[in-house]
C-alpha positions in Angstrom: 68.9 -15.0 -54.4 65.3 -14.0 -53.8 64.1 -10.9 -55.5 61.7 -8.6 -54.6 60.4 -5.6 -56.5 63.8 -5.2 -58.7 65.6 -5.7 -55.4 67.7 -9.0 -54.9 68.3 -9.5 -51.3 71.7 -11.8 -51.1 75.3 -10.2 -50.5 76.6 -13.9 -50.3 77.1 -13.8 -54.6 79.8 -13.2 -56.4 78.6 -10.4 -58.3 77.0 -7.5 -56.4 74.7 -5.2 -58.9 74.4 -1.2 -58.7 72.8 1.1 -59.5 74.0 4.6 -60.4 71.9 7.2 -60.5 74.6 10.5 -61.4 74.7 13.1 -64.1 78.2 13.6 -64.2 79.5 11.6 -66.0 83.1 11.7 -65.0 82.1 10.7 -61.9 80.5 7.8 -62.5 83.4 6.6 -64.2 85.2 7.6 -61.4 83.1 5.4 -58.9 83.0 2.5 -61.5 86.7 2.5 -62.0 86.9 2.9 -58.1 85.2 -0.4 -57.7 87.3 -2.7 -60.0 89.4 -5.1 -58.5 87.9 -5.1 -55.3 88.5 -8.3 -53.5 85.7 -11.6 -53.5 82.9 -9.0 -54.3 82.9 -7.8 -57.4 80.3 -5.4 -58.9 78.9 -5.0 -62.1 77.4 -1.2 -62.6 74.6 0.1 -64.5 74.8 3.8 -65.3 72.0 6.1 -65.3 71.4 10.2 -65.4 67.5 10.8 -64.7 64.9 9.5 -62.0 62.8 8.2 -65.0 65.5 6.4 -66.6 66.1 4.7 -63.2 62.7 4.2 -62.4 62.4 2.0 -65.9 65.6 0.2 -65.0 64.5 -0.8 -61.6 61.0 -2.1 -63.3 63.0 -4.7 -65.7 66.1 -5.8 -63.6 67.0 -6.4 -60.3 69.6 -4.3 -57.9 71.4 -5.2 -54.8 72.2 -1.7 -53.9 71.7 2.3 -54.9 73.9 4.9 -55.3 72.0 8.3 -55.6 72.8 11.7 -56.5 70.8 14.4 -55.3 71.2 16.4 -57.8 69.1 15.3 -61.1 68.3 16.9 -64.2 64.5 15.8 -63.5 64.6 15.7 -59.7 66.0 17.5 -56.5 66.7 16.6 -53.5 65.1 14.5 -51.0 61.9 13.9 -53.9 64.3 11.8 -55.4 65.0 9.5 -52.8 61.1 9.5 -51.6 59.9 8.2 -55.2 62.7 5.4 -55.1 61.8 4.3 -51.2 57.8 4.2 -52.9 59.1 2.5 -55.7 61.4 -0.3 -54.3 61.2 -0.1 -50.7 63.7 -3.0 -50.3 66.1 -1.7 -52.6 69.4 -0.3 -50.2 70.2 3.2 -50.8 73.3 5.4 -50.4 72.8 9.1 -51.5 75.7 11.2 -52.9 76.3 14.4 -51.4 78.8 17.3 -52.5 80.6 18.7 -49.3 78.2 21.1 -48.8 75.3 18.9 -48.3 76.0 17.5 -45.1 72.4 18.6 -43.6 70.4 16.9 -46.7 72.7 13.8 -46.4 72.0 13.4 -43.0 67.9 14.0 -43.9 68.0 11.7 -46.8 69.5 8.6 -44.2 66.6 9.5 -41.4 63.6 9.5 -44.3 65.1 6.0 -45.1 68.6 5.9 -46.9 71.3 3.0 -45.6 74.2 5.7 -45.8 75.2 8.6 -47.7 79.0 9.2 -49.2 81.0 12.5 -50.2 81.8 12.7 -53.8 85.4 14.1 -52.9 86.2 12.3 -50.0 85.1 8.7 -51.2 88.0 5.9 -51.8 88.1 2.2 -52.5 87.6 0.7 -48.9 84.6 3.9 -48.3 82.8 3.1 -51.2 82.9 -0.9 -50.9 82.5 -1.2 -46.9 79.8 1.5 -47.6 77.5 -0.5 -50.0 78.4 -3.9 -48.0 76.9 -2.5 -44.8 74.2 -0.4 -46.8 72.9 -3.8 -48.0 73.4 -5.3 -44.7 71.7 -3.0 -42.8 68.9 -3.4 -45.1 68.9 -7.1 -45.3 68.5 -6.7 -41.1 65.8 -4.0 -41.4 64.1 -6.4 -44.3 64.9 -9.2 -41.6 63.3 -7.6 -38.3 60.1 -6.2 -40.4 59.6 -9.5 -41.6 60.1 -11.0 -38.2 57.4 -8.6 -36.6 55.2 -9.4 -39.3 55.0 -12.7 -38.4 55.5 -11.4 -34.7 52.8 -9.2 -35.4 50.8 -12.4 -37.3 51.4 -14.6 -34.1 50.0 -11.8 -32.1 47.1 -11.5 -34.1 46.0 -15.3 -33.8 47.0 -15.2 -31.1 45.1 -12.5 -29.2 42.0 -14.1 -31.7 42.4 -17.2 -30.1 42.5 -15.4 -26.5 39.4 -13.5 -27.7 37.6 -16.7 -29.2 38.5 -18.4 -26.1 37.3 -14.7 -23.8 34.1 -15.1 -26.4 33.6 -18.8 -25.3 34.2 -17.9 -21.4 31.8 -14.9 -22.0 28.8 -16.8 -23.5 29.8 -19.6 -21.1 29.3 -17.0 -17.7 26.4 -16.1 -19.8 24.7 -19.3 -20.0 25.5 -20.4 -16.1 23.7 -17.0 -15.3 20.8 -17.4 -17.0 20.5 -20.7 -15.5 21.1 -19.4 -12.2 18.3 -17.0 -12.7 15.8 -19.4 -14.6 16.7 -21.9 -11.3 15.8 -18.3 -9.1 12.9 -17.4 -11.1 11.7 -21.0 -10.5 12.4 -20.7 -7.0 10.6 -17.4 -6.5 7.1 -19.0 -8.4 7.4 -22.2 -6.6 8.0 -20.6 -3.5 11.2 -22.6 -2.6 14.3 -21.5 -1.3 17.7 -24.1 -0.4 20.1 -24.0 2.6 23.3 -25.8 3.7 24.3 -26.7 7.0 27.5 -27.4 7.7 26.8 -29.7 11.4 30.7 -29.9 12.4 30.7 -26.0 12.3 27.3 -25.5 13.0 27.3 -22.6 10.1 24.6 -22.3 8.0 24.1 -20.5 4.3 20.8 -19.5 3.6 19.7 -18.6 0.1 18.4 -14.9 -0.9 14.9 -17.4 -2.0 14.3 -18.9 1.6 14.7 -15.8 3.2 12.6 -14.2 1.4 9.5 -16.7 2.0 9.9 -15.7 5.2 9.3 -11.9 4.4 13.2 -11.0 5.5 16.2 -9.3 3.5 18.8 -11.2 2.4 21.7 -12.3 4.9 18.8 -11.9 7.7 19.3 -15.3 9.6 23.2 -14.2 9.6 24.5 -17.9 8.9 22.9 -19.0 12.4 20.2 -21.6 13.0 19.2 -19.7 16.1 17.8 -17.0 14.0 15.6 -19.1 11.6 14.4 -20.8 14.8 13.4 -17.3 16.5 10.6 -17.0 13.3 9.0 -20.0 14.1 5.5 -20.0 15.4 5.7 -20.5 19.3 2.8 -23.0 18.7 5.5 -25.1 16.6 9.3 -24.0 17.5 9.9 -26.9 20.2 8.4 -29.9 17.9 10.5 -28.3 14.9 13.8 -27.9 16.8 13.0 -31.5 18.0 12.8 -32.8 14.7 15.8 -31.3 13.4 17.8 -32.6 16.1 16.7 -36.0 15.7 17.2 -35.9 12.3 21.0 -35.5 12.5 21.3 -37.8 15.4 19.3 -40.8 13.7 21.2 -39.7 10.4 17.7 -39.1 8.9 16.0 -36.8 6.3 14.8 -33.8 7.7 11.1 -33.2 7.0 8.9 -31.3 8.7 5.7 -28.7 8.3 5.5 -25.9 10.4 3.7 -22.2 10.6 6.2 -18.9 10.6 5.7 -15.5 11.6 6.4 -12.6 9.2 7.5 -9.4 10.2 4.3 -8.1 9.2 3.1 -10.9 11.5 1.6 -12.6 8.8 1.1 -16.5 9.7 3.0 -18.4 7.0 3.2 -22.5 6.6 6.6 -23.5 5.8 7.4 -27.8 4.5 11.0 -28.2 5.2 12.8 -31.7 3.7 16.7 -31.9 3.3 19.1 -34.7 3.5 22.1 -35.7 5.6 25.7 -36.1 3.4 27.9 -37.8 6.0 32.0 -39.0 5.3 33.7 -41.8 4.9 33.5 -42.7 8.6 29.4 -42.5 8.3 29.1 -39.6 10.4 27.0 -36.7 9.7 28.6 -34.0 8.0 26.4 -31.6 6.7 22.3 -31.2 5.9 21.5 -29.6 2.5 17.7 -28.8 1.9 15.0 -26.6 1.0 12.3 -24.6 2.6 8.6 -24.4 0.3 5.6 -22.0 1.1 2.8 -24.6 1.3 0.4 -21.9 2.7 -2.1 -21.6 -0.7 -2.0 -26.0 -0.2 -3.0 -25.4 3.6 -5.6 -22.8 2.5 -6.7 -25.4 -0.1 -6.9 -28.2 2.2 -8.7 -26.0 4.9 -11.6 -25.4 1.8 -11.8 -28.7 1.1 -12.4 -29.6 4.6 -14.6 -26.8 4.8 -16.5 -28.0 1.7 -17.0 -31.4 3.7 -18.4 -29.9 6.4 -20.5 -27.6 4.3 -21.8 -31.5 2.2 -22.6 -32.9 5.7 -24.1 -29.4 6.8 -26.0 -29.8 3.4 -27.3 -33.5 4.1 -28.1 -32.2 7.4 -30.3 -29.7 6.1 -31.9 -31.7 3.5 -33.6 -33.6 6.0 -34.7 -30.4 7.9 -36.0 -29.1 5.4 -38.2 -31.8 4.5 -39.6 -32.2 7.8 -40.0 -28.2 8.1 -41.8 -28.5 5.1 -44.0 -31.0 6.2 -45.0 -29.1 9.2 -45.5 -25.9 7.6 -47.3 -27.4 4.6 -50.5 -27.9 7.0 -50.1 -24.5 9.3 -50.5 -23.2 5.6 -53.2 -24.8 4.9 -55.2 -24.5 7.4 -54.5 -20.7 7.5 -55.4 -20.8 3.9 -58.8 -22.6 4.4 -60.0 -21.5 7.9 -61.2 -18.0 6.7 -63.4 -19.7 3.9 -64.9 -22.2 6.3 -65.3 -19.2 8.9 -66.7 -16.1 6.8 -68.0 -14.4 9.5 -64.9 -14.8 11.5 -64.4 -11.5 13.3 -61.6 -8.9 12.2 -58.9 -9.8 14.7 -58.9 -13.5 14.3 -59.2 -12.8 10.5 -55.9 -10.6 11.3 -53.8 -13.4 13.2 -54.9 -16.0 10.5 -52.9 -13.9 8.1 -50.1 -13.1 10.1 -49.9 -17.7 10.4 -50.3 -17.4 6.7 -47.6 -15.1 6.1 -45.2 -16.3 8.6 -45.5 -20.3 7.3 -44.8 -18.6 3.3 -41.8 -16.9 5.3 -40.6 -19.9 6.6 -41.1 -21.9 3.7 -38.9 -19.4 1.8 -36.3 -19.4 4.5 -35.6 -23.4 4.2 -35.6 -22.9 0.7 -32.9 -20.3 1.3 -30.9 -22.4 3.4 -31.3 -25.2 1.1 -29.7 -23.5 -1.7 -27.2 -22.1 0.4 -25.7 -25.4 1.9 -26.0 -27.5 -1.4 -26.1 -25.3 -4.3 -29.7 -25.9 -5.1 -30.7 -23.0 -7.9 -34.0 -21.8 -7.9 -36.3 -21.5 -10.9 -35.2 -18.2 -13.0 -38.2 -15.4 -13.0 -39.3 -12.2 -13.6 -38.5 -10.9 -10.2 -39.1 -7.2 -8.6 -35.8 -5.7 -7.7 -36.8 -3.5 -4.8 -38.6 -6.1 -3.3 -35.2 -8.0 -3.0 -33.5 -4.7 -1.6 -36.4 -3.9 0.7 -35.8 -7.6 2.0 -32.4 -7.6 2.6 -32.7 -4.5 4.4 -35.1 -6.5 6.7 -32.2 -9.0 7.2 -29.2 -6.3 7.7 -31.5 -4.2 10.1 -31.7 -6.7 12.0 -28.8 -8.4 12.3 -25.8 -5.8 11.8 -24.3 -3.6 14.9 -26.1 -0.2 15.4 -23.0 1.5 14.7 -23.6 0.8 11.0 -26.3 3.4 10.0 -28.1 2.2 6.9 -30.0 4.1 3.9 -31.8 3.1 1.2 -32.7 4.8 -1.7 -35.0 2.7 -4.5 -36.7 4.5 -7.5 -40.2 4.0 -7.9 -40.5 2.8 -11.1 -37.8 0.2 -11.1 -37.7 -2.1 -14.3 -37.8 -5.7 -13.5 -35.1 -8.7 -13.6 -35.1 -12.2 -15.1 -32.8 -14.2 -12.6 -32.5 -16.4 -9.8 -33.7 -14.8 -6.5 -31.8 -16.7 -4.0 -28.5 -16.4 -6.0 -29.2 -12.7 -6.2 -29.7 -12.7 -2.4 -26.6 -14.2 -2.5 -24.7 -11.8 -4.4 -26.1 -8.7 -2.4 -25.8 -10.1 1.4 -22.3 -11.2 0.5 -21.9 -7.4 -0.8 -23.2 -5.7 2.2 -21.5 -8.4 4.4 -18.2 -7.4 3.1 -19.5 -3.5 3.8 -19.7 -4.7 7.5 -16.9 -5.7 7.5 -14.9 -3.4 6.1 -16.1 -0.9 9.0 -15.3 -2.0 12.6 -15.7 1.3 14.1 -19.5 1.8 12.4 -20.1 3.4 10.0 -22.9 4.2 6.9 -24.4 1.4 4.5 -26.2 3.2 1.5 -28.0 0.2 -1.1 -28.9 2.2 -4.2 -31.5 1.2 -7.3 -31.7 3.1 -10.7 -33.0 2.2 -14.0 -30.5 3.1 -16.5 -29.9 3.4 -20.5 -26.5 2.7 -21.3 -26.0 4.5 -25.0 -23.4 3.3 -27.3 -20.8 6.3 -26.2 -21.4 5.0 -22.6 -22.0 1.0 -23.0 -18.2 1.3 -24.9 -16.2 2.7 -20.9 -17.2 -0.7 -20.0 -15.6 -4.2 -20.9 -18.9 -6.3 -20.7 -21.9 -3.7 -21.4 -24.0 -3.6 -24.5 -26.4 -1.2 -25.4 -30.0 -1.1 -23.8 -31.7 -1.1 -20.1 -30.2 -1.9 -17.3 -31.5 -1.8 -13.5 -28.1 -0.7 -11.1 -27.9 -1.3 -7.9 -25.0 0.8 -5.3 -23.6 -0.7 -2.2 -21.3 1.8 -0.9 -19.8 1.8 2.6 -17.3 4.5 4.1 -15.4 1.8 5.4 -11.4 1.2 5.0 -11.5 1.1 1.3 -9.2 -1.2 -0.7 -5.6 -0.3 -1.9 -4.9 0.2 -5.3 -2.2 -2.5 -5.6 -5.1 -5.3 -4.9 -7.8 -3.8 -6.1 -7.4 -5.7 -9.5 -6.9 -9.1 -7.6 -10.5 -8.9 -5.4 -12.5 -11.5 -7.6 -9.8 -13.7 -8.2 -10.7 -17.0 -6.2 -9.2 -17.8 -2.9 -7.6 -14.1 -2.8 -8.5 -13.2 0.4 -7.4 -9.9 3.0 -9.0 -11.5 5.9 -7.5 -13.2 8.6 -7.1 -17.4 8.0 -10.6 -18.5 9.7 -12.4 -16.0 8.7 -13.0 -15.3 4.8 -12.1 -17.9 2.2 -11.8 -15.6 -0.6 -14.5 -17.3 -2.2 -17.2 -14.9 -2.0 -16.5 -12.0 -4.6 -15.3 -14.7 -7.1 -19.0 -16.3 -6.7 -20.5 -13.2 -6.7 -18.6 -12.2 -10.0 -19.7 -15.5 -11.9 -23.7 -15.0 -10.8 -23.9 -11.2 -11.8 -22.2 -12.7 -15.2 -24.4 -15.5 -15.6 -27.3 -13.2 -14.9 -25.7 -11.1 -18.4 -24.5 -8.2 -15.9 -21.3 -6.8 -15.0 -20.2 -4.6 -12.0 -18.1 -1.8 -11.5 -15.7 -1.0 -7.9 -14.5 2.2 -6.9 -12.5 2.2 -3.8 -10.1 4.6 -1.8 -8.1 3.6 1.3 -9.7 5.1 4.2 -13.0 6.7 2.4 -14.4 3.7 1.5 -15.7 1.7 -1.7 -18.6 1.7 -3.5 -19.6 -1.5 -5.9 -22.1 -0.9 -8.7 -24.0 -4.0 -10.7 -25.7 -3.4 -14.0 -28.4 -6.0 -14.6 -30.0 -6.0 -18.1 -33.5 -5.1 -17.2 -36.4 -7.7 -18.6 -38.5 -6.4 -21.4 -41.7 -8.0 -20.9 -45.3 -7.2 -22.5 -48.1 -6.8 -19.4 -48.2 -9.9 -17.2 -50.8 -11.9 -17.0 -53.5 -11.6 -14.6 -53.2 -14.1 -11.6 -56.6 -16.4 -11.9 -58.9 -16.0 -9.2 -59.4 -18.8 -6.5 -62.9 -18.8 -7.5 -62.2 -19.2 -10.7 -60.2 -22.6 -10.2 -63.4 -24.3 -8.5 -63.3 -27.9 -8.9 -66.7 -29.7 -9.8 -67.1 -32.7 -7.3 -63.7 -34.7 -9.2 -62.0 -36.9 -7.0 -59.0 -36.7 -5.6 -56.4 -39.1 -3.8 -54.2 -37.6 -1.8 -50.9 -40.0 -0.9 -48.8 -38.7 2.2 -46.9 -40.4 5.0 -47.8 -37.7 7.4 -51.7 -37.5 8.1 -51.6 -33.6 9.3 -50.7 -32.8 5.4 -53.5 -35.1 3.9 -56.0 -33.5 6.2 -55.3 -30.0 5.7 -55.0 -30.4 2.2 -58.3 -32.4 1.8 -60.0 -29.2 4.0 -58.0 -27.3 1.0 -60.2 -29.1 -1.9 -63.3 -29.7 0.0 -64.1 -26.2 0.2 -63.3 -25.9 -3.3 -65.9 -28.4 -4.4 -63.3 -31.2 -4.7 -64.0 -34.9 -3.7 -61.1 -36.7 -1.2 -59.4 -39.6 -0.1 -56.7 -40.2 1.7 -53.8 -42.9 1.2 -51.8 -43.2 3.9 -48.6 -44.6 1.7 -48.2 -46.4 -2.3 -49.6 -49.8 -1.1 -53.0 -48.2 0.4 -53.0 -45.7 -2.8 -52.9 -48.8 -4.9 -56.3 -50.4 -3.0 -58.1 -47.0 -3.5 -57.3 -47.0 -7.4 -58.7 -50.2 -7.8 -61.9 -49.8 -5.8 -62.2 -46.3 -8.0 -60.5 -46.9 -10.4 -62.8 -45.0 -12.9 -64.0 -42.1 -10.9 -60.7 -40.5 -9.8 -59.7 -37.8 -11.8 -56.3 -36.8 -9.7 -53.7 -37.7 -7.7 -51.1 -35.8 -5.3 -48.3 -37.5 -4.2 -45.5 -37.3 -2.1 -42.2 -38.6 -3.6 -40.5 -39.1 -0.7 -41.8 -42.1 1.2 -40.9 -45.1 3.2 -41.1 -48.3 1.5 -42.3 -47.6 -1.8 -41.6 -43.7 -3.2 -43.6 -42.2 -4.7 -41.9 -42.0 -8.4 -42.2 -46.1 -8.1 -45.8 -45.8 -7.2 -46.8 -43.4 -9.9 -45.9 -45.8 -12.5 -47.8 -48.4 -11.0 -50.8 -46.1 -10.6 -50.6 -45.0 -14.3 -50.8 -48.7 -15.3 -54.1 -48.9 -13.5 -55.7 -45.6 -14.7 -54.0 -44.2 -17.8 -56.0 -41.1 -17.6 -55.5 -39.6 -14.3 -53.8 -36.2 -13.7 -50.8 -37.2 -11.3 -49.2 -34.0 -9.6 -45.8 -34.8 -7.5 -45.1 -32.9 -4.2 -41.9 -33.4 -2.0 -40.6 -31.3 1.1 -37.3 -30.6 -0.8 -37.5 -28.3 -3.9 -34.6 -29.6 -6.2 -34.4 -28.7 -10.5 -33.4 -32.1 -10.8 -36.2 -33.7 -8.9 -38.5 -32.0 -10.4 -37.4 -32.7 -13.9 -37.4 -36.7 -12.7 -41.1 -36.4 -11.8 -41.9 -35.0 -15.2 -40.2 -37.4 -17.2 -41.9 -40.0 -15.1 -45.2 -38.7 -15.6 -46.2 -36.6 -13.5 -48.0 -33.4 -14.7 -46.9 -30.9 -12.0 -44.4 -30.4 -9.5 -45.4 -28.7 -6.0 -42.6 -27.9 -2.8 -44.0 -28.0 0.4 -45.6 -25.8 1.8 -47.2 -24.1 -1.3 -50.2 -21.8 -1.6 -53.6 -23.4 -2.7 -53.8 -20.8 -5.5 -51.0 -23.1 -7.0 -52.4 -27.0 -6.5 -55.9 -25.7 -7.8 -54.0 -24.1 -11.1 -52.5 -27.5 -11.2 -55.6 -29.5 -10.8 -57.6 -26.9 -13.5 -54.6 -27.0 -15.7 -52.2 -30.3 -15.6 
């Protein structure tokens, strides 16, 4: 027998225990006398009158069964049977009734009684087969709530095992999805996209990636091969389509570069590599693979190639420029000297000796501009005159743009000067105005713009790179097609180009942007599709005290020293010995090293200089100069050469040598040199 709460469960005992819950005492006699004798079950009664007396029975003993009178002393009713169901809600009940009660009897069993009896109409067989099947029916109901509780249990672990399992699945879909989109994400920044062709059934599955290298919506090529073909370049379809076919006839890899069209008829380059899976016969079943944008690698390889031409154009140039150099170094010269030997030369001649004068400085500056455009050579860093620079590209741009591009230029007159490098400024400004040109194939107007300009703190803070003082500001605007807003962040980045392959390598604004920053500047781009775009640098303007007065040729007059001049190329020793004869400078002439030797040891203690050129045949001249010094420590040696490089220059001074002239230079300069070494 199990109890539970002052219930004991078991019918199966000999003795059966009740409860009486009745007032009347004659009656409960009655019931108790009722129940004697009553066959294998035999019950054994405890008597009480009140609720609370029952209450305090049920809390030290246990019951198998209930009887209940409705009618208490201290309770009525159906309040009686509610605080016994809270009380023991195992315990079996049957409620008493008088035969007037049938309504609250049949209440009492649907709020949770087993039964209910009639006082006057209960017998022997009533009252026993009433409490038998009052306990039974509660040992069932005890039964089937105990069996959904563990029904209800099983559920319960069993729906958190479904939702452990749902949890696992979940985080599992989870996982494979962000794998899916990491591989997608990959694809999309490498450029790649896969495909699968099933050969026996000639379909094809293209992934949402591939097709979208080749500027297309997904489900484009429609499972076909016919359709990929069709976007081919017409240049490379038939070699492609060859290539694949071979491929699955030779049972080979698939590889293969090739140029597409986008429907924006962009030109795309597309590598291609797969692999053939065949079956167990060795025949080919199906090709799985993937398509990758090489088109930046192409562009790449085109610059390089482009850079090699550009080295040999420079190595070419080199040696143009030295022999230019030599040739103009004497029309210089002589243009220099031939009004001091002539005084009374007449106005006209006078006239075209300064137009050969100015047009050999010209051409001296334009191989120096050429030089540093096709090897990078940097010119010395000066104080330089901004609308000078302007007024000279203007020359240039006149000249050389179409007439449909009307040009303006607007300089102020008091302009502050620059310290910088003129030919990389030239640079930044042609490549400027080039871009204007360009950006107007219908004609237009070019308008080049100088200001000097005080950027205050409130002012120098609405820009990323300012700082507070003077700056000089040049304006190139053109009203050409302008620059969309989506790409107008992206125009200095390197190899970002908008121009056709062949012509712009992207290069040019990214250059420009490093030399206006190396210079300390910054710049500033408007632009609007259609109207036009207007670029504005800021160059911190050089604060200098008054310059020095350039000396007088007359001042630099030599007094009868002597001179050797050392020069593979006689027209550049004469004219330059006509250049220090008239200024009261002795001469002679080496023809190369080995002769310049000879005349150092015939005089050895009367020469007071020596000009040589460092670039000669059989012995140059930095090798000479050392042998030179070793036979007259005290003479003034000044290096000349028809290329002007930083870094030959800088080897001639740490060789000795007390001065460093590029052909063709003025004879202001080599007398400065000769006063002052």
């Amino acid at each position: 027998m199990v109890r539970n709460g002052g219930v004991a469960t078991s019918i199966d005992k000999t003795w059966v225990n009740v409860l009486l819950i009745e007032d009347n005492l004659a009656e409960a006699r009655f019931l108790q006398e009722i129940l004697k004798h009553t066959g294998p079950h035999r019950f054994q009664f405890s008597h009480v009158q009140r609720l609370t007396d029952a209450l305090q029975q049920l809390a030290n003993q246990t019951f198998d069964v209930l009887l209940l009178d409705l009618s208490l002393p201290d309770s009525q009713g159906l309040a009686s049977l509610e605080v016994l169901i809270r009380h023991a809600p195992s315990l079996p009940i049957v409620v008493l009734t008088n035969t007037n009660d049938d309504e609250l009897a049949v209440q009492a069993v649907r709020r949770g009684a087993q039964d209910y009896l009639v006082k006057r109409q209960v017998n022997q067989d009533l009252l026993v087969r009433s409490l038998r099947y009052a306990i039974e029916r509660k040992q069932a109901a005890e039964a089937l709530r105990e069996a959904n509780e563990i029904l209800e249990l099983r559920v319960q672990e069993r729906t958190a095992e479904l939702q452990q399992s749902n949890e696992h699945l979940r985080r599992e879909i989870i996982r494979r999805q962000r794998i899916q989109e990491r591989l997608e994400m990959a694809q999309q920044a490498g450029k790649i996209g896969s495909f699968e062709w099933n050969i026996r059934d000639n379909a094809m599955t293209w992934t949402a990636e591939l097709e979208a290298l080749y500027g297309l919506p997904p489900g484009a090529f429609n499972g076909h091969c016919r359709k990929w073909l069709q976007t081919i370049h017409p240049d490379d379809r038939e070699a492609t389509e060859r290539k694949l076919w071979q491929a699955v006839e030779q049972s080979r890899e698939f590889d293969a570069e090739f140029r597409i069209v986008c429907p924006n008829n962009e030109i795309r380059w597309i590598a291609a590599k797969s692999s053939i899976l065949h079956d167990v016969s060795g025949q080919p079943l199906r090709m799985i693979g993937v398509h990758i944008d090489i088109t930046d690698k192409k562009q790449l390889e085109a610059q390089f190639l482009r850079a090699q031409r550009l080295e040999s154009l420079g190595t070419l140039a080199s040696g143009i420029a030295h022999d230019l150099n030599n040739i103009l170094t004497p029309i210089l010269a002589v243009a220099q000297v031939l009004p001091l030997r002539l005084p009374d030369l007449e106005e006209q001649p006078r006239h075209l000796l300064q137009v050969l004068e100015a047009s050999a400085r010209r051409g001296g500056e334009m191989v120096k501009q050429i030089l540093s455009f096709a090897r990078g050579v940097e010119g010395k860093r000066t104080e330089l005159r901004v609308d000078h620079l302007l007024q000279e590209i203007e020359k240039i741009i006149q000249q050389t743009f179409p007439k449909s591009i009307e040009i303006y230029t607007q300089l102020a007159a008091d302009l502050w000067p620059l310290f910088g490098d003129e030919t990389q400024l030239h640079q930044v400004l042609m490549n400027l105005c080039v871009n204007a040109r360009d950006a107007m194939p219908e004609g237009g107007q070019l308008v080049i713009t100088a200001e000097n300009l005080w950027l205050d703190e409130p002012q120098s803070q609405l820009y990323l790179d300012a700082h507070v003082g003077a700056y000089v500001v040049i304006t190139i605007s053109d009203t050409g097609v302008g620059i969309p807003e989506t790409i107008l962040h992206r125009i200095f980045d390197p190899f970002f180009t908008t121009k056709e392959i062949g012509k712009g390598t992207g290069l040019g604004l990214s250059a420009a942007l490093g030399i206006i920053k190396s210079h300390g500047g910054f710049v500033d781009v408007q632009s609007k599709v259609n109207c036009g775009s207007r670029f504005t640098l800021y160059f911190p303007a050089h604060q200098t005290n008054d310059p020095q007065p350039t000396p007088d040729c007359d001042l630099l007059i030599g007094h009868q020293e002597l001179i050797v001049i050392v020069d593979d190329e006689p027209s550049i020793c004469e004219a330059i010995k006509a250049m220090l004869e008239t200024y009261h400078y002795r001469v002679l002439i080496a023809d190369n090293a080995i002769e310049a030797l000879a005349l150092f040891a015939e005089y050895n203690d009367q020469i007071y200089g020596v000009l040589v050129d460092i670039m000669m045949p059989d012995m140059d001249g930095l090798t000479a100069i050392s042998l030179l010094k070793q036979l007259s420590p005290q003479v003034h040696p000044i290096a000349m050469s028809g290329l002007h490089s930083t870094d030959l220059a800088a080897q001639a001074e740490k060789l000795g040598f007390q001065g460093f002239l590029a052909k063709p230079f003025l004879m202001r300069d080599l007398l400065q040199l000769l006063r002052h070494p």
